[in-house]
HTML snippet that shows the backbone in 3Dmol.js (N, CA, C, O; Angstrom):
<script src="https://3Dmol.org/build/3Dmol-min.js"></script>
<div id="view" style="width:600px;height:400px;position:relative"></div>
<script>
const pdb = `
ATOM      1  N   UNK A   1      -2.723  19.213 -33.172  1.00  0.00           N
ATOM      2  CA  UNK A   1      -1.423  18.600 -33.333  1.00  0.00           C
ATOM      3  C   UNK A   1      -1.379  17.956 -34.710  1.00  0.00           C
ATOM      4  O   UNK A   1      -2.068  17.034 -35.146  1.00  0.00           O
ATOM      5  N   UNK A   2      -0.459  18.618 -35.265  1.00  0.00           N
ATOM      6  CA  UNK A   2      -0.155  17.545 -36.893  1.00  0.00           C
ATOM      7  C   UNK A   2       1.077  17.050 -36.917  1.00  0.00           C
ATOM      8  O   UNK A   2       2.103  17.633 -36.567  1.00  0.00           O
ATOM      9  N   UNK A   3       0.939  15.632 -37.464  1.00  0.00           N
ATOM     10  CA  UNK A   3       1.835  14.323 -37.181  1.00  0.00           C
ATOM     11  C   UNK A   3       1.546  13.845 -38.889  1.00  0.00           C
ATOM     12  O   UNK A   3       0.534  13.395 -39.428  1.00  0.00           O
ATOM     13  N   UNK A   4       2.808  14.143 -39.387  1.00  0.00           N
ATOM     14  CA  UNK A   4       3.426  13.940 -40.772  1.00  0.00           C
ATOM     15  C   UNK A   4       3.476  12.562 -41.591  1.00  0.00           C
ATOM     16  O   UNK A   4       3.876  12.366 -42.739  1.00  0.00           O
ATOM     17  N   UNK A   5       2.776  11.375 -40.343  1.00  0.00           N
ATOM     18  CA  UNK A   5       2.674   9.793 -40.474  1.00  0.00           C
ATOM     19  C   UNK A   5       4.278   9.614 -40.496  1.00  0.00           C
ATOM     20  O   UNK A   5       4.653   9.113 -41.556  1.00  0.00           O
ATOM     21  N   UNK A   6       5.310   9.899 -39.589  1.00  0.00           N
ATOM     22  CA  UNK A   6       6.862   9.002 -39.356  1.00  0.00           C
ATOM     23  C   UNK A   6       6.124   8.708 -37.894  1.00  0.00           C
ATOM     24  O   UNK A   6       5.020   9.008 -37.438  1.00  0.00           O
ATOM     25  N   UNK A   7       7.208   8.014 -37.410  1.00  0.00           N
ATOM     26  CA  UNK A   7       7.305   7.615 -36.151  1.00  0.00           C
ATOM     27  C   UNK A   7       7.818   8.644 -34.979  1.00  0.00           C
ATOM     28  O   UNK A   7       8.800   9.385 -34.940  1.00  0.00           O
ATOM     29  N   UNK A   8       6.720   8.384 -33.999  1.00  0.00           N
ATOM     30  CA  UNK A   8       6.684   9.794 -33.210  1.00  0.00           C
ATOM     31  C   UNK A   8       6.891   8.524 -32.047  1.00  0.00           C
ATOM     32  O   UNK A   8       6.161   7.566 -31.792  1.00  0.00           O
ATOM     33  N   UNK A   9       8.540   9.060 -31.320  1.00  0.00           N
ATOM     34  CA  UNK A   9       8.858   8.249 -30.219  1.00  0.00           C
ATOM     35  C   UNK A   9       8.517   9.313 -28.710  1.00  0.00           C
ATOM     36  O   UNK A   9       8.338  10.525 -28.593  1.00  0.00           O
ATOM     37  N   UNK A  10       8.544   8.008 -27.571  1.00  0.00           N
ATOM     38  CA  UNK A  10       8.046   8.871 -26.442  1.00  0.00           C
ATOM     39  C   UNK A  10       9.596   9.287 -25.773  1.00  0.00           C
ATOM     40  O   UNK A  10      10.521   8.479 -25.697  1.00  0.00           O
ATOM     41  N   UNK A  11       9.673  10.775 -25.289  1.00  0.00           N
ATOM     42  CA  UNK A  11      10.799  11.324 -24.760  1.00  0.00           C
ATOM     43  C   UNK A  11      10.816  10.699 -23.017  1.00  0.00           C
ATOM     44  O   UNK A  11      11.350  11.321 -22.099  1.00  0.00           O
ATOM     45  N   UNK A  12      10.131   9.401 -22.863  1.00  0.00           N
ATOM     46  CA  UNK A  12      10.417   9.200 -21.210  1.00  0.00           C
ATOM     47  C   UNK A  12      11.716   8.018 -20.745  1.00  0.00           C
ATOM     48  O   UNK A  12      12.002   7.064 -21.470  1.00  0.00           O
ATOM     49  N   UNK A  13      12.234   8.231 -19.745  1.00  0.00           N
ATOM     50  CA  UNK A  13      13.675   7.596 -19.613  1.00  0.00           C
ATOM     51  C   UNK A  13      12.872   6.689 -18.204  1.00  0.00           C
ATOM     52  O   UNK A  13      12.145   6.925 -17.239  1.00  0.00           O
ATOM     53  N   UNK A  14      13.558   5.568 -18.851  1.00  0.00           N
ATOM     54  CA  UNK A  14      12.202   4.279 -17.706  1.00  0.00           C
ATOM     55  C   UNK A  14      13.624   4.121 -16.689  1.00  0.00           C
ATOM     56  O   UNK A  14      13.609   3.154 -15.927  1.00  0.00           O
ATOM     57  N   UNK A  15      14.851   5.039 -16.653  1.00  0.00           N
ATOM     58  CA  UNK A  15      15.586   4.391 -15.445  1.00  0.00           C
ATOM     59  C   UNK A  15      15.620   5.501 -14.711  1.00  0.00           C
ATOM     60  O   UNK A  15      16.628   5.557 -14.007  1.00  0.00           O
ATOM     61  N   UNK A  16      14.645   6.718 -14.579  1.00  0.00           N
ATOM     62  CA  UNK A  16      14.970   8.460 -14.078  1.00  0.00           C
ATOM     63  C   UNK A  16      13.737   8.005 -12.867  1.00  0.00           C
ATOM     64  O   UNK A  16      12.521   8.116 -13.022  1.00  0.00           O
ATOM     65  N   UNK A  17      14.424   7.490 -11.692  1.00  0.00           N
ATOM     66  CA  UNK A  17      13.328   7.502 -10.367  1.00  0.00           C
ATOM     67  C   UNK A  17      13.909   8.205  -9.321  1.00  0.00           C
ATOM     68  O   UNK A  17      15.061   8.607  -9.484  1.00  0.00           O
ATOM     69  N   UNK A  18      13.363   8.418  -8.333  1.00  0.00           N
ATOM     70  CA  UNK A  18      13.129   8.608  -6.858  1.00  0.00           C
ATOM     71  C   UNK A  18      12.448   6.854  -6.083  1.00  0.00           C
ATOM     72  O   UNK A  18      11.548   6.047  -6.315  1.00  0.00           O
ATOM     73  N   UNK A  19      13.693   7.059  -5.006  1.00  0.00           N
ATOM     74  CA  UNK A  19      13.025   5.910  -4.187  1.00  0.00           C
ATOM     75  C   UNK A  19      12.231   6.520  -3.092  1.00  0.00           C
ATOM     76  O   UNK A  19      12.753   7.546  -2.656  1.00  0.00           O
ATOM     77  N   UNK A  20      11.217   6.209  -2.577  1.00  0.00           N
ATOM     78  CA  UNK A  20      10.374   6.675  -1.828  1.00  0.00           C
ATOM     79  C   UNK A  20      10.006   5.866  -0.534  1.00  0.00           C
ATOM     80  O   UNK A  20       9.647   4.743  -0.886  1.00  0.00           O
ATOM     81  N   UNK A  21       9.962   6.003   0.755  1.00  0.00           N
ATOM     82  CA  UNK A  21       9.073   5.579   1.494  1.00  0.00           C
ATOM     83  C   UNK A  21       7.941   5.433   2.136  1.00  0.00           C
ATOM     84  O   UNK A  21       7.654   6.295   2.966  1.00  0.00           O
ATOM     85  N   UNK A  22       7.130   4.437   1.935  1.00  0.00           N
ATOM     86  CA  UNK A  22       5.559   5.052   1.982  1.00  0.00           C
ATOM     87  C   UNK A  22       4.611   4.261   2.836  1.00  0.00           C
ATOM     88  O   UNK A  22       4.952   3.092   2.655  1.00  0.00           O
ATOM     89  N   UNK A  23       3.606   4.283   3.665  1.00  0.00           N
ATOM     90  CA  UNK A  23       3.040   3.158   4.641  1.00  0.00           C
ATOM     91  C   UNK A  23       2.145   2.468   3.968  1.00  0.00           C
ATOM     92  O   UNK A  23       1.174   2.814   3.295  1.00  0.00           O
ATOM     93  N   UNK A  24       2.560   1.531   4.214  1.00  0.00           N
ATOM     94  CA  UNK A  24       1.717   0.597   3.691  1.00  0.00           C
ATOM     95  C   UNK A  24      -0.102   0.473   3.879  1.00  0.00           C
ATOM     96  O   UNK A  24      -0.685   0.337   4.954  1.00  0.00           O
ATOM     97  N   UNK A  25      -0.665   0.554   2.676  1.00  0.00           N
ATOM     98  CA  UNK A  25      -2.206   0.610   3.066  1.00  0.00           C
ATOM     99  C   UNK A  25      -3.034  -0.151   4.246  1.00  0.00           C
ATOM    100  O   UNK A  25      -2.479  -1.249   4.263  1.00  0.00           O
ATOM    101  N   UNK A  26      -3.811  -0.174   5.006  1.00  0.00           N
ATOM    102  CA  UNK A  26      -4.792  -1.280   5.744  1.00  0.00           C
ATOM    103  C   UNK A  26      -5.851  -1.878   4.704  1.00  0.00           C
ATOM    104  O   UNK A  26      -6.483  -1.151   3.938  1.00  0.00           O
ATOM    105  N   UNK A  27      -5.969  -3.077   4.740  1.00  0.00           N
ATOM    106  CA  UNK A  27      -7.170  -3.678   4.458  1.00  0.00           C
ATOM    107  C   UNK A  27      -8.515  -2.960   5.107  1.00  0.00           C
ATOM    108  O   UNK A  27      -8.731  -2.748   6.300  1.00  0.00           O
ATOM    109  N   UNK A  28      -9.196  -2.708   4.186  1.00  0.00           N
ATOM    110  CA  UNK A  28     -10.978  -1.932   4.511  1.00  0.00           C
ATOM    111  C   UNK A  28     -11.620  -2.975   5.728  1.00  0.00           C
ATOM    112  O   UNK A  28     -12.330  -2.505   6.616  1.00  0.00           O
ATOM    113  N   UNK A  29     -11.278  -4.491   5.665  1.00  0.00           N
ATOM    114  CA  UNK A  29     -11.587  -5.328   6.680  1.00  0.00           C
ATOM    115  C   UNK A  29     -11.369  -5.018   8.000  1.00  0.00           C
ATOM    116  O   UNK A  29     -12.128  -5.040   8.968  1.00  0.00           O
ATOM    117  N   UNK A  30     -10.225  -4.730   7.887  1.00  0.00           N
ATOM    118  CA  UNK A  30      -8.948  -4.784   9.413  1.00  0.00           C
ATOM    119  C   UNK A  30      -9.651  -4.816  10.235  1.00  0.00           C
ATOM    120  O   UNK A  30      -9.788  -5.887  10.825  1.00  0.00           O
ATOM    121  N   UNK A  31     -10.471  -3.572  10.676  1.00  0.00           N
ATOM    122  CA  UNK A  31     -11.368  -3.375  12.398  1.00  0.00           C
ATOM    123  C   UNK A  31     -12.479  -4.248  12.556  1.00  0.00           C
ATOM    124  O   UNK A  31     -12.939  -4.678  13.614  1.00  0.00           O
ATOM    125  N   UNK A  32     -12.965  -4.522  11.086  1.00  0.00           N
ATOM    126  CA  UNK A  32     -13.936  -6.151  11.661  1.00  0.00           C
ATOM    127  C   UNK A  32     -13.129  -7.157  12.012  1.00  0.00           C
ATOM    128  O   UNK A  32     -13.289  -7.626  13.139  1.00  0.00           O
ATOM    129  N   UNK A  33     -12.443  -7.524  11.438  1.00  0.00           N
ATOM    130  CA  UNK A  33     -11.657  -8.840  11.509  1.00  0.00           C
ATOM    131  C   UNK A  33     -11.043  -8.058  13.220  1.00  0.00           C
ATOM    132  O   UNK A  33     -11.692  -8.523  14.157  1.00  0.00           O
ATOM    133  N   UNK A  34     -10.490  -7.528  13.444  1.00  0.00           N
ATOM    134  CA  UNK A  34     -10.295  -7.748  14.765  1.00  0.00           C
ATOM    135  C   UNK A  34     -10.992  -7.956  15.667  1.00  0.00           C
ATOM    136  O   UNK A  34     -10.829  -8.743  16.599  1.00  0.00           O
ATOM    137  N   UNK A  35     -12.259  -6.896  15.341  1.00  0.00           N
ATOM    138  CA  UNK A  35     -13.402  -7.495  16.448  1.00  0.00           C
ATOM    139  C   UNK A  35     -13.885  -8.937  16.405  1.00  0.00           C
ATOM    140  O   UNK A  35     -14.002  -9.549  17.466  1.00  0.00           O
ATOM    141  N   UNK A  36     -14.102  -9.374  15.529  1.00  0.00           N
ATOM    142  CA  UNK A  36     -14.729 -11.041  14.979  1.00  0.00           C
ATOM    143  C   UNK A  36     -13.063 -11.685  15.813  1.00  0.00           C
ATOM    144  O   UNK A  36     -13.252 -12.164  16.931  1.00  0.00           O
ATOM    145  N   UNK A  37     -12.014 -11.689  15.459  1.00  0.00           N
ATOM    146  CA  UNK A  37     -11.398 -11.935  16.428  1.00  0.00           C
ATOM    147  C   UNK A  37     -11.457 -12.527  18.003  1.00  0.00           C
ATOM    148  O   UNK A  37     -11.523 -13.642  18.520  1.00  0.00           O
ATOM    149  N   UNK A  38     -11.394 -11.091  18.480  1.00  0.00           N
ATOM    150  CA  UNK A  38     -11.538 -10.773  19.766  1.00  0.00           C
ATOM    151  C   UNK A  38     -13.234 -11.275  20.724  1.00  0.00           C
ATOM    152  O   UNK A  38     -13.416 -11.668  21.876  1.00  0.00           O
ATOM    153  N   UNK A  39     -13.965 -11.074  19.846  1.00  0.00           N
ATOM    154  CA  UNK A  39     -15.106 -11.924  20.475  1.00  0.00           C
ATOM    155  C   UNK A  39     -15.052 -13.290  20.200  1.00  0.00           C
ATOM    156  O   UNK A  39     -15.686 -13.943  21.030  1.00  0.00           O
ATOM    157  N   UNK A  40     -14.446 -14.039  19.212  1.00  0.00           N
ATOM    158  CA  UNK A  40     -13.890 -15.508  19.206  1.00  0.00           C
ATOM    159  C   UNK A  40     -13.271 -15.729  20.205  1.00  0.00           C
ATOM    160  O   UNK A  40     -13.469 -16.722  20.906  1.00  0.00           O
ATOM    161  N   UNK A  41     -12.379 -14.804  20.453  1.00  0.00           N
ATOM    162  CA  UNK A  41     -11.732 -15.580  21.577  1.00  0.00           C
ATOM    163  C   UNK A  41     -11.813 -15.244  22.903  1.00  0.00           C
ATOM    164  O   UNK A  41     -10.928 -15.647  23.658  1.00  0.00           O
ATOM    165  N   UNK A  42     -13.225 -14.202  23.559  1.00  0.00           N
ATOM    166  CA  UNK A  42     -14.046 -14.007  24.409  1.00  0.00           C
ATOM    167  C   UNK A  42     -14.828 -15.089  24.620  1.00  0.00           C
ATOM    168  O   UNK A  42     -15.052 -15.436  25.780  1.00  0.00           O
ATOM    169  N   UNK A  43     -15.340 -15.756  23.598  1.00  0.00           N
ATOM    170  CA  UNK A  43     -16.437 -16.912  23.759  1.00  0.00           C
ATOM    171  C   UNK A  43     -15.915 -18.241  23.744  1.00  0.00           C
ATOM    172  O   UNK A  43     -16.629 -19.218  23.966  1.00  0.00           O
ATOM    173  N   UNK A  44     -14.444 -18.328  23.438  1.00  0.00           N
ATOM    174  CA  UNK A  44     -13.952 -19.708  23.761  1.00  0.00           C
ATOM    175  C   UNK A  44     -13.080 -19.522  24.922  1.00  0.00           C
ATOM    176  O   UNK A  44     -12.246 -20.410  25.098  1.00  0.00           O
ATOM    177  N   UNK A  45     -13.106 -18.373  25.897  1.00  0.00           N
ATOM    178  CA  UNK A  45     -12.050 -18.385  27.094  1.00  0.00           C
ATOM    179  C   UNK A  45     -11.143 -17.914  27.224  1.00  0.00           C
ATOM    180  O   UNK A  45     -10.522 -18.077  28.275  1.00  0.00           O
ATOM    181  N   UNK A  46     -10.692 -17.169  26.278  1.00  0.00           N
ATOM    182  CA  UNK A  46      -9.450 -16.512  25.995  1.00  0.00           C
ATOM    183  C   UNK A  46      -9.445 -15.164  26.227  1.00  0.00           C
ATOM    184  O   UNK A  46     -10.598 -14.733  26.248  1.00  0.00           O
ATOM    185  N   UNK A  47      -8.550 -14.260  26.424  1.00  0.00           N
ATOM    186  CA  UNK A  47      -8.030 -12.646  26.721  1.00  0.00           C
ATOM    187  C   UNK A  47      -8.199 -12.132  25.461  1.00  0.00           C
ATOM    188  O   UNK A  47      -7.286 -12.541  24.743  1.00  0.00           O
ATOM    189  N   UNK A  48      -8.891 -11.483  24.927  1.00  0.00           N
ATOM    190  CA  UNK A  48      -8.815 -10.817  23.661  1.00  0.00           C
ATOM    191  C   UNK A  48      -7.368  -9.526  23.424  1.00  0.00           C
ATOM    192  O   UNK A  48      -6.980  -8.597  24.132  1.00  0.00           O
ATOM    193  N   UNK A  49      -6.996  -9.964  22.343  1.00  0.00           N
ATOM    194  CA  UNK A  49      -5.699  -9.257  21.539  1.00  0.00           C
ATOM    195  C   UNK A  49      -6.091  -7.689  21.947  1.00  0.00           C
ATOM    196  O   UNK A  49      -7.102  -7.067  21.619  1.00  0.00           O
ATOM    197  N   UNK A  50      -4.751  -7.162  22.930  1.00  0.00           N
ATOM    198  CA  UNK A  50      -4.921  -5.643  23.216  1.00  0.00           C
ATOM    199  C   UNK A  50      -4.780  -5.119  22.039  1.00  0.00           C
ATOM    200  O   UNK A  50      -4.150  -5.856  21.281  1.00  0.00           O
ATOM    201  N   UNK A  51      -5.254  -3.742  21.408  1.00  0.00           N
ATOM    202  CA  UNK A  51      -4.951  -3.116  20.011  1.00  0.00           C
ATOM    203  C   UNK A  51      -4.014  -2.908  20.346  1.00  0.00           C
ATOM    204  O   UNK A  51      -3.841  -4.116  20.181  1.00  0.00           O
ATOM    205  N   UNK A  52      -2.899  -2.485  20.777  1.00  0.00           N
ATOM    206  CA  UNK A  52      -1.791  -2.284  20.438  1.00  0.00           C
ATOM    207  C   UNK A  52      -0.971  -3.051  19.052  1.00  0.00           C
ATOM    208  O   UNK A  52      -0.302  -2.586  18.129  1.00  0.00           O
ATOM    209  N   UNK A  53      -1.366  -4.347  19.399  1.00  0.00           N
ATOM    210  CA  UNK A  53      -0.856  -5.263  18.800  1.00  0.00           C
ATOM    211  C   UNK A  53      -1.191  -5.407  16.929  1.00  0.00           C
ATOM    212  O   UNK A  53      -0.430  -5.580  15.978  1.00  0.00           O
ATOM    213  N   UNK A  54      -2.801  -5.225  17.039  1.00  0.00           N
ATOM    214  CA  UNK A  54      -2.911  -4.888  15.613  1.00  0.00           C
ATOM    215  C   UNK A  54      -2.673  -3.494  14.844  1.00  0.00           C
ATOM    216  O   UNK A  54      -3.004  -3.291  13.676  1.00  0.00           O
ATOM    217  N   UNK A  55      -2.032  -2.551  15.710  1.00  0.00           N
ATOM    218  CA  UNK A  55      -1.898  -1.410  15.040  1.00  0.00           C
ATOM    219  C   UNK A  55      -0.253  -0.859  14.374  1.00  0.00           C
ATOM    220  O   UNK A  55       0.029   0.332  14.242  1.00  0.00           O
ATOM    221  N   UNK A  56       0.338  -1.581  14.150  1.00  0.00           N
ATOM    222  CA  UNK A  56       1.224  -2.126  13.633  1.00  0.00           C
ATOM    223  C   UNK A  56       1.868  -1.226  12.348  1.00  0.00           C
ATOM    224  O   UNK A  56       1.363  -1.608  11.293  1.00  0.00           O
ATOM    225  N   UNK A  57       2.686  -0.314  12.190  1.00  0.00           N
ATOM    226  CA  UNK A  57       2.626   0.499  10.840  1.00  0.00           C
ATOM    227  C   UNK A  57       3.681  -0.390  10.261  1.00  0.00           C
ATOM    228  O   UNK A  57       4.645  -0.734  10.944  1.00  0.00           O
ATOM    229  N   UNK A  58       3.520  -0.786   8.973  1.00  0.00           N
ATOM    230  CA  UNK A  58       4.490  -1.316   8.227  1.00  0.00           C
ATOM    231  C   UNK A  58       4.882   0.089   6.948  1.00  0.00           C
ATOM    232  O   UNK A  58       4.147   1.017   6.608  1.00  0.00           O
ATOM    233  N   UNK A  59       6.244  -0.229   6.502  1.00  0.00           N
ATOM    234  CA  UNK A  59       6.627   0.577   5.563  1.00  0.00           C
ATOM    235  C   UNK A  59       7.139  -0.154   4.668  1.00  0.00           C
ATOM    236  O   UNK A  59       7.570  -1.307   4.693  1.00  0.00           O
ATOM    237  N   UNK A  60       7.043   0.735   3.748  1.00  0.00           N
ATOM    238  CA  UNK A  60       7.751   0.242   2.095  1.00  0.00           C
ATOM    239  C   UNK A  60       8.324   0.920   0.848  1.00  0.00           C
ATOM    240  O   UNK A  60       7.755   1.769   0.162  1.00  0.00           O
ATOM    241  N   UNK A  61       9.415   0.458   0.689  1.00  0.00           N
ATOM    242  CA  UNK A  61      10.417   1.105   0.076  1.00  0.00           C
ATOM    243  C   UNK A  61       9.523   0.806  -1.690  1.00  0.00           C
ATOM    244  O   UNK A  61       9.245  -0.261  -2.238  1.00  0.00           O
ATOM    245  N   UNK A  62       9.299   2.188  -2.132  1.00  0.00           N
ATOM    246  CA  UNK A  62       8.814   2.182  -3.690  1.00  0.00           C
ATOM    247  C   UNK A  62      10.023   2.891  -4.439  1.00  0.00           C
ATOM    248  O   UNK A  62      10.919   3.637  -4.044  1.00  0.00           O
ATOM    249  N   UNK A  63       9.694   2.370  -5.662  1.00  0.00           N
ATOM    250  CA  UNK A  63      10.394   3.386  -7.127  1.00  0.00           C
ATOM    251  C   UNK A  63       9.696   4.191  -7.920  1.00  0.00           C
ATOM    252  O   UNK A  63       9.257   3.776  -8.992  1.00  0.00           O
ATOM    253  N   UNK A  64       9.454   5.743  -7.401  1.00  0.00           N
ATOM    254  CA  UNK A  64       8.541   6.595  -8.253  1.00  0.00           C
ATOM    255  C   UNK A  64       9.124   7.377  -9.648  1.00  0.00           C
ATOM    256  O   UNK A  64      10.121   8.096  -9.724  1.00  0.00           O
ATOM    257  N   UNK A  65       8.316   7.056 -10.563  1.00  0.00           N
ATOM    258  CA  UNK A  65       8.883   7.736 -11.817  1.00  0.00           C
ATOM    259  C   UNK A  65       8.747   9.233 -11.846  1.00  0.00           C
ATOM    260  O   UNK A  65       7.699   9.880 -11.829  1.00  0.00           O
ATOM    261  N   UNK A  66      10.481   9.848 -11.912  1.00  0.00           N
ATOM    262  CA  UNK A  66      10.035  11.095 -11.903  1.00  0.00           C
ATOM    263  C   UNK A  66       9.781  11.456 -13.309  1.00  0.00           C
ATOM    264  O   UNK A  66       9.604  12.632 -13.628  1.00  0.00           O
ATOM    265  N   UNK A  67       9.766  10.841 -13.852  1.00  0.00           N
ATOM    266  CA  UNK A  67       9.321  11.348 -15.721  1.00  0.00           C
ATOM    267  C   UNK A  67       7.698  11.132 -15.828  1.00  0.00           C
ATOM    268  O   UNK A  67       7.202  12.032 -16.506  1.00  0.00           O
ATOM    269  N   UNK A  68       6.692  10.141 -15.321  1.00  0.00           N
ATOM    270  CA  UNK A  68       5.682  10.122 -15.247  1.00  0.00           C
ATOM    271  C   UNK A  68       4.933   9.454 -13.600  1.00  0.00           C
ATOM    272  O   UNK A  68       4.659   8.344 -13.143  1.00  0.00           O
ATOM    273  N   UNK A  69       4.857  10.679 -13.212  1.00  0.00           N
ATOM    274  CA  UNK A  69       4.733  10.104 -11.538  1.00  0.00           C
ATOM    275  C   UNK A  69       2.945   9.313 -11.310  1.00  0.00           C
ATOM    276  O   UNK A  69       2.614   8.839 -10.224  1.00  0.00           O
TER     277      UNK A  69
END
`;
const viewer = $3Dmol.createViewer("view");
viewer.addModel(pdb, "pdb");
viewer.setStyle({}, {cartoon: {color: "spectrum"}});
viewer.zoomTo();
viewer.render();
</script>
């Protein structure tokens, strides 16, 4: 590539997106922390949290660049 030393601008348009919906990641923790949980509250008397409850999908609305994805 030869570049003449002017100013070489970038051809990308920062307002050209796609909105996207996408699930939200889990923490690498999650299944310990529930178990550490659930035996906490085995050993102080309590019903441990059915999984249902921590399995929970959250979603989230992103802005993907379709000029540099």
């Amino acid at each position: 590539v030869f570049i003449d030393s002017t100013h070489v601008k970038a051809s990308a348009n920062k307002r050209k997106f796609e909105k996207k919906i996408v699930r939200k990641e889990s923490k690498a923790y999650e299944a310990r922390l529930q178990d550490e949980i659930n035996k906490d509250r085995e050993d102080h008397g309590k019903n441990p949290f059915p999984p249902d409850k921590f399995d929970k999908e959250e979603l989230k609305e992103i802005k993907e660049s379709t000029t540099d994805p």
